[in-house]
C-alpha positions in Angstrom: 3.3 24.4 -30.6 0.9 26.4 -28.6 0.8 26.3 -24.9 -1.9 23.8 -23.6 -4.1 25.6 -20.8 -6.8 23.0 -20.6 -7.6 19.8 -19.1 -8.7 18.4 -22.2 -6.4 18.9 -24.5 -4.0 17.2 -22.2 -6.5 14.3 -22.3 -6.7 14.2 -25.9 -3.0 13.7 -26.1 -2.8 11.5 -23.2 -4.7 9.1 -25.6 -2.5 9.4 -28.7 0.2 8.3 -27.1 -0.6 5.9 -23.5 -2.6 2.8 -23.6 -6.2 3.5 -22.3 -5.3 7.0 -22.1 -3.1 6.8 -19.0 -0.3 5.8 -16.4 -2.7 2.5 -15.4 -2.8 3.6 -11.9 -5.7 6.7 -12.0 -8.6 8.0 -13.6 -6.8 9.2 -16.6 -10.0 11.8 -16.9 -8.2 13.9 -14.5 -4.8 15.3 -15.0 -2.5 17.0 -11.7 -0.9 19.9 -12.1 0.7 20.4 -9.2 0.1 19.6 -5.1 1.3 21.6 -2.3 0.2 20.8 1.3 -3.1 18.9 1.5 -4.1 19.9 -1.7 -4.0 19.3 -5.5 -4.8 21.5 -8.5 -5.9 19.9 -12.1 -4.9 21.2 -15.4 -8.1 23.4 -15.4 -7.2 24.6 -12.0 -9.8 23.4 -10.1 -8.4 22.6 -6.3 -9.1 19.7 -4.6 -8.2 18.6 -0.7 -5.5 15.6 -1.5 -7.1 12.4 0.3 -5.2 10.1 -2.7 -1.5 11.6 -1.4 0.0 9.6 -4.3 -1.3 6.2 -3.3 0.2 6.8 0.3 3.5 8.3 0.4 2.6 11.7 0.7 2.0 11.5 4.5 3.0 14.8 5.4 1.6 16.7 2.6 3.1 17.9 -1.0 6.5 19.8 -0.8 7.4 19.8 2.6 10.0 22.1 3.2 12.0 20.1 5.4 12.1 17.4 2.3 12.6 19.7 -0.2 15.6 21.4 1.7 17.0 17.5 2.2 16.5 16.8 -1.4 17.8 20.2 -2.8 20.7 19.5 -0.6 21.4 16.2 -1.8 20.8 17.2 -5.8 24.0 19.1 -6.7 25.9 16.1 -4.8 24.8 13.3 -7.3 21.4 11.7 -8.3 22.5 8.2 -8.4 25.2 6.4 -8.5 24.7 2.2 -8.6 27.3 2.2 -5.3 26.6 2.2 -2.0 26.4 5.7 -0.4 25.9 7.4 3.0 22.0 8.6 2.7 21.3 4.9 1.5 23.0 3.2 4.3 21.5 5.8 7.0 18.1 5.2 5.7 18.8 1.2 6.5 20.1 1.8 10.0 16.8 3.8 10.8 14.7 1.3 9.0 16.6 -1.7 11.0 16.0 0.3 14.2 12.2 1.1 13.9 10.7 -2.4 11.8 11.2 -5.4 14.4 11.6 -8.0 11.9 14.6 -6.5 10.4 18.3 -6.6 11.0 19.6 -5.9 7.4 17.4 -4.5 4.4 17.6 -4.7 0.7 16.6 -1.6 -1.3 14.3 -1.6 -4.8 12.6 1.2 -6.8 9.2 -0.3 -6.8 7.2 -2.1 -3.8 6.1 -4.8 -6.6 9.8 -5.6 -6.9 10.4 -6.3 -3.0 7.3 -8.4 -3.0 8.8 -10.2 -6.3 11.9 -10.4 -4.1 10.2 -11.5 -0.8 8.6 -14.4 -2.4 11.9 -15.5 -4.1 13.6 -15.2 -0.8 11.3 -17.3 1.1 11.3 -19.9 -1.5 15.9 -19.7 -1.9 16.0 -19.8 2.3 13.1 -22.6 2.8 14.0 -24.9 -0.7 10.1 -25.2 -1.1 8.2 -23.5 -3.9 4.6 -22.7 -3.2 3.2 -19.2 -1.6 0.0 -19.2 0.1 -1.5 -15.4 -0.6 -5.0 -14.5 0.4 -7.8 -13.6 -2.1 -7.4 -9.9 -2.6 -4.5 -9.2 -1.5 -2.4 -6.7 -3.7 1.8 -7.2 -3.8 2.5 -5.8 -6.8 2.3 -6.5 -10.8 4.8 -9.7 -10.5 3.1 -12.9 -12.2 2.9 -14.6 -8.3 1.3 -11.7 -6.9 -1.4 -11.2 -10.3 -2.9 -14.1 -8.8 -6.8 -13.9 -6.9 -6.1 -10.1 -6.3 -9.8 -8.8 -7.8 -11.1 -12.6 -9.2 -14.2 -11.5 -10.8 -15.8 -14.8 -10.7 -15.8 -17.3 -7.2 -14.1 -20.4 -7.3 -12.9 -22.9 -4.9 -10.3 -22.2 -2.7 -7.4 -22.5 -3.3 -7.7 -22.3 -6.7 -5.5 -19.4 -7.8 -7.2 -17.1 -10.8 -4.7 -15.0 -12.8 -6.0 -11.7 -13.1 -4.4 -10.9 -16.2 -3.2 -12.1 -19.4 0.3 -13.4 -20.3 0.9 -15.9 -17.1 1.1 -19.2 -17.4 -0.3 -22.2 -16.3 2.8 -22.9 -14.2 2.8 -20.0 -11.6 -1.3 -20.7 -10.8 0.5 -24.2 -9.9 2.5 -23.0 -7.0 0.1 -20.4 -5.4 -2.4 -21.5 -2.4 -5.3 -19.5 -2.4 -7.2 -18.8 0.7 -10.0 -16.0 2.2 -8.6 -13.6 4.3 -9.4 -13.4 8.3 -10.2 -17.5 8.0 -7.4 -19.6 10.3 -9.1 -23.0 9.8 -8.7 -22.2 6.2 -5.2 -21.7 6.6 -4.0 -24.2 9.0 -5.5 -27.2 6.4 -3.6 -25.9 3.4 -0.3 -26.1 5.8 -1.8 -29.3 6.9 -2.2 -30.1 3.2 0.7 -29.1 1.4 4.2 -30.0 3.1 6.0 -27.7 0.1 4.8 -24.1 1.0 8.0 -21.8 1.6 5.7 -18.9 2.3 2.8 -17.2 3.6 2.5 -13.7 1.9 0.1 -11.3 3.6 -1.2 -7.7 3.8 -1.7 -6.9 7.4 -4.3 -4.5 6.4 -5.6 -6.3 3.4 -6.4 -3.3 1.1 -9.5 -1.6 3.8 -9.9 -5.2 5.3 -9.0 -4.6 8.8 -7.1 -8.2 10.8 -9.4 -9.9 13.8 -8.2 -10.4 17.2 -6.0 -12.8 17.0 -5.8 -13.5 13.0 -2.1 -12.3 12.6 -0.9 -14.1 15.8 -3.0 -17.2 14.6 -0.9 -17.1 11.7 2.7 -16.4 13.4 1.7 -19.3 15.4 1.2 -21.9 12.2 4.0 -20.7 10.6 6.3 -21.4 13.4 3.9 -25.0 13.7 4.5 -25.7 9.9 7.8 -24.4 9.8 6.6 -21.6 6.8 7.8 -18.6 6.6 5.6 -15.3 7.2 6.1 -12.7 5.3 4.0 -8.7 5.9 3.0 -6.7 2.3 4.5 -3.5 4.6 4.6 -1.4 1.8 1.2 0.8 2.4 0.8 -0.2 6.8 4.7 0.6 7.4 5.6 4.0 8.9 1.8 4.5 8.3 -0.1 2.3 10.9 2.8 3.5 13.2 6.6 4.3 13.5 7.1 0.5 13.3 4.4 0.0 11.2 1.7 -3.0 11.4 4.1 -4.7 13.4 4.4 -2.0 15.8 0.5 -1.7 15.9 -0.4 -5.5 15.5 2.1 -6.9 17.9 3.2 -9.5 15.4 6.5 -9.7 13.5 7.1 -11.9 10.6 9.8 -13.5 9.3 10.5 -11.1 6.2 8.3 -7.9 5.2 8.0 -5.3 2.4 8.5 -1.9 2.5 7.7 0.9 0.0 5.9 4.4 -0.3 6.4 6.5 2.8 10.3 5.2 3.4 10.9 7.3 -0.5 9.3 10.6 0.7 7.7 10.8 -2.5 10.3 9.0 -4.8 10.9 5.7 -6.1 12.1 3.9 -3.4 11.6 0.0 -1.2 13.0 -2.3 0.6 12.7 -5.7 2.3 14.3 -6.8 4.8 14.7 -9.8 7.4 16.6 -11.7 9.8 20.3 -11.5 8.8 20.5 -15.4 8.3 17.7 -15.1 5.9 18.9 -12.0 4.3 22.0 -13.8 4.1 21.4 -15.4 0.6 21.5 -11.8 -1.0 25.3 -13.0 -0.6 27.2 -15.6 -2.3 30.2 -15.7 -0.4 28.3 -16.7 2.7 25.4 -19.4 0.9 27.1 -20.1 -2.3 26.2 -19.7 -5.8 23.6 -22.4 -5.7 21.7 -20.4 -3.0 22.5 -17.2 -4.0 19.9 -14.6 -4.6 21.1 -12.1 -7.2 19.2 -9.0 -7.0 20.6 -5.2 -8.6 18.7 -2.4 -10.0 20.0 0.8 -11.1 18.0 3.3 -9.0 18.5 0.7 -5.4 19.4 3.1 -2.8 19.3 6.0 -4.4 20.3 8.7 -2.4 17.5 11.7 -3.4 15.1 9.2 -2.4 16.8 8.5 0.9 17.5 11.8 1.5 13.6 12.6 1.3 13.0 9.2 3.0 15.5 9.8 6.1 13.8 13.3 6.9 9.7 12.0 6.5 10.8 9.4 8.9 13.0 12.2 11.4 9.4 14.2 11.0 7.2 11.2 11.7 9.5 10.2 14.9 8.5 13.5 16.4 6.4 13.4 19.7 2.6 13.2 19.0 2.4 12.5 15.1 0.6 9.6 14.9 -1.6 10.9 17.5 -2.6 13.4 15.0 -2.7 11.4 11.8 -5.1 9.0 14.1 -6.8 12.2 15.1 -7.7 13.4 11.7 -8.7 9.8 10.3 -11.2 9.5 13.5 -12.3 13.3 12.5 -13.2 12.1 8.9 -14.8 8.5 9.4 -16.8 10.0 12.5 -17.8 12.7 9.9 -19.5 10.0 7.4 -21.1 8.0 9.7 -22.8 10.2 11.3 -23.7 11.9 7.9 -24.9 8.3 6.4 -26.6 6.9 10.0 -29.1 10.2 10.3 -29.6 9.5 6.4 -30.7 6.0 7.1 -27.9 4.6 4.7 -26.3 1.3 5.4 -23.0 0.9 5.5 -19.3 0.1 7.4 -16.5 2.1 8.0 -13.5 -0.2 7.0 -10.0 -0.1 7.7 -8.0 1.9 10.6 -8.2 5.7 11.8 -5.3 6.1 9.0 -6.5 4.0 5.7 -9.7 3.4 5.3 -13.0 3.4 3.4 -16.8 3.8 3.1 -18.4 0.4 2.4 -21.8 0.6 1.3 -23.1 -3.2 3.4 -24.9 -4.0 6.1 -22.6 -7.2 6.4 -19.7 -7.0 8.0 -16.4 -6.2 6.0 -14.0 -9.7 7.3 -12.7 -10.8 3.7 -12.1 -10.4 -0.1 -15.7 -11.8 -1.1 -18.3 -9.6 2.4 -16.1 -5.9 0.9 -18.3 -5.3 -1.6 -21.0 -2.8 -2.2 -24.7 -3.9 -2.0 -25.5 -1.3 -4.8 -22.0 -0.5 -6.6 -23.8 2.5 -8.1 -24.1 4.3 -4.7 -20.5 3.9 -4.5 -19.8 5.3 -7.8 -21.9 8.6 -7.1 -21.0 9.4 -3.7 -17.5 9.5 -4.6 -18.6 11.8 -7.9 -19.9 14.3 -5.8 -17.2 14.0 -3.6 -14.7 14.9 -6.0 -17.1 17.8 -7.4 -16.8 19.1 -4.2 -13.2 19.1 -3.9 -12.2 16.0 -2.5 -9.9 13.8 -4.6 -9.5 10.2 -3.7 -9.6 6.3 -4.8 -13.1 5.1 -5.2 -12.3 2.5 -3.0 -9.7 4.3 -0.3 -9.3 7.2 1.5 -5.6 8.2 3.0 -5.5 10.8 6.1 -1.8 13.3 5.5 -0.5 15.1 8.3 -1.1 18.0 6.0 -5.0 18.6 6.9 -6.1 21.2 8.5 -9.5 22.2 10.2 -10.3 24.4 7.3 -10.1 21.0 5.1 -11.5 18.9 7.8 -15.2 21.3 7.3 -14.7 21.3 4.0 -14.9 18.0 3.7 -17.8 17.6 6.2 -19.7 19.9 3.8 -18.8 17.3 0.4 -19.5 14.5 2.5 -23.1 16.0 2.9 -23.9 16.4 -0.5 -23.0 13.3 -1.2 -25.1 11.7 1.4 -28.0 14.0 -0.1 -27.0 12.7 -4.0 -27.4 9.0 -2.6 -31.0 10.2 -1.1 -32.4 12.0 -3.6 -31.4 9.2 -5.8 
């Protein structure tokens, strides 16, 4: 078989053999090569400044050397071994020292599996069965979590909608559905419905940034309603700070998700809670009736700690997030200006480090005000960005520690195109 060199040809075969041509995450019309630093190359070669960063574990950058020499050093000792061993446990003591809501954690490959977990936990600890989730908040591919995330038409709260085939009738039955950043909303579903074991919550939703007050507000009827609160950590921890939204927010729930940055790059999550709610992952202690089993072959695997351990040791390090905040500020200060002296409307949505372009003149507070006025003004600005070398979600852009000033301009100039695209347009 000859050597493929080109991007196409790895397209073409990408269709034979995966379902719409791809993985299901990405535009399968782009294939990566390879990263290093801030940057990515495609099969073609072309080199684009890395503002994707794998969906947001990447935060310091592709193949840093002081996770590759952890991993490397880990390798030749063993690549898993469905036991407990030392880098697993490590990584839980520093995750149990930096998250405030947890003493003990429970480690998973996926971040939809500790959501699928969280919920179950909440509903074992509580006896009640119904989860309240907001409309558009992602946790994952489990049949719970497939509920309201993109709805494509409105309906009434709390109506859940199923965004995809093969769940049935029974799941929509035990969700609540309500709009994001809306307490009254909230507090009469609780007021409603005395079965809810759970709130489940994003406290970012996807670019949708909390009010003052919204994730106390809901601390506050939890402990009111006696529901537990659980935080989607997986993309705001270690991100939004050491302790993650927590840390930033001032809030702590009752259980919370983790995923992405804690795997330096591998499969790797966790939940984790109070030890008497974390205590029905053991059936000595609640019993078999209350018992929680949970096992996967790749849980705590020790590559993944081993890279997770040393992004977190590099991420404790004195002025870090003051950078990563530094860099975010750099780029949405960029495209503002840029779009203000263009005379195009829009919002800058999210925090200094996640965040996106929202082409509206309204406000950005919940699922249904986060939209586009003109979708196609999305769609093209982030063309040209990408044909200027910056590779990111349509809908997202992640900061890295791995920037630098000579990416920073570089972007500046992309970001000007585009602006001139949408103009001339």
């Amino acid at each position: 078989m000859h050597k493929l060199t080109s991007q196409s040809e790895w397209i073409a075969r990408a269709q034979a053999v995966l379902p719409a041509g791809g993985f299901g995450n990405f535009d399968p019309d782009i294939i990566i090569a390879r990263g290093e630093g801030s940057r990515v190359w495609d099969e073609d070669g072309h080199e684009y400044i890395d503002y994707l960063i794998g969906s947001g574990p990447m935060l310091l950058g592709h193949g840093h050397p002081e996770v590759i020499e952890a991993v490397l050093e880990q390798l030749p000792k063993g690549m898993t071994f469905f036991a407990n061993n030392a880098k697993g446990i490590a990584l839980a003591e520093a995750i149990v020292e930096a998250v405030p809501c947890c003493q003990q954690v429970r480690f998973v490959a996926s971040g939809g599996e500790a959501d699928m977990y969280a919920i179950r936990l909440a509903r074992a600890y509580t006896g009640r069965t119904k989860i309240l989730k907001f409309e558009g908040g992602y946790h994952g591919m489990s049949a719970e979590a497939q509920m309201s995330l993109a709805p494509a038409t409105r309906v009434n709260f709390p109506q859940a909608v199923p965004d995809s085939a093969g769940i049935p009738q029974s799941v929509a039955d035990q969700m609540l559905i309500a709009p994001y950043n809306d307490l009254a909303a909230v507090e009469a579903l609780l007021a409603e419905h005395d079965d809810i074991a759970a709130i489940i919550a994003e406290p970012l939703q996807r670019i949708i940034a909390p009010e003052p007050g919204y994730l106390q507000g809901l601390r506050d009827l939890c402990d009111r309603y006696h529901v537990l609160l659980i935080f989607d950590e997986i993309v705001t921890g270690f991100r939004l700070a050491y302790g993650g939204a927590q840390e930033r927010y001032g809030v702590t729930p009752d259980i919370c998700t983790l995923g992405k940055i804690i795997g330096g790059g591998f499969p790797l999550a966790a939940l984790g809670a109070s030890a008497e709610i974390m205590q029905h992952f053991d059936k000595s202690v609640v019993g078999a009736d209350k018992w929680l089993m949970q096992l996967g072959t790749l849980s705590g695997n020790p590559v993944a700690a081993a890279a997770g351990l040393k992004t977190m040791e590099v991420l404790r390090r004195e002025g870090s997030y003051d950078r990563l905040r530094a860099i975010g500020r750099t780029l949405q200060d960029m495209q503002t200006a840029a779009l203000s002296d263009a005379g195009i409307a829009h919002q800058i949505c999210g925090d200094e480090t996640l965040f996106d372009i929202v082409f509206t003149q309204s406000p950005c507070r919940d699922y249904r005000s986060t939209r586009h006025d003109d979708p196609q003004r999305n769609a093209l600005y982030n063309r040209v960005l990408r044909a200027n070398g910056m590779f990111k979600s349509p809908g997202k852009l992640y900061p890295s520690l791995a920037v630098t000033n000579d990416d920073l301009d570089q972007t500046k100039a992309a970001v000007l195109a585009a602006v001139q695209a949408i103009s001339a347009g």
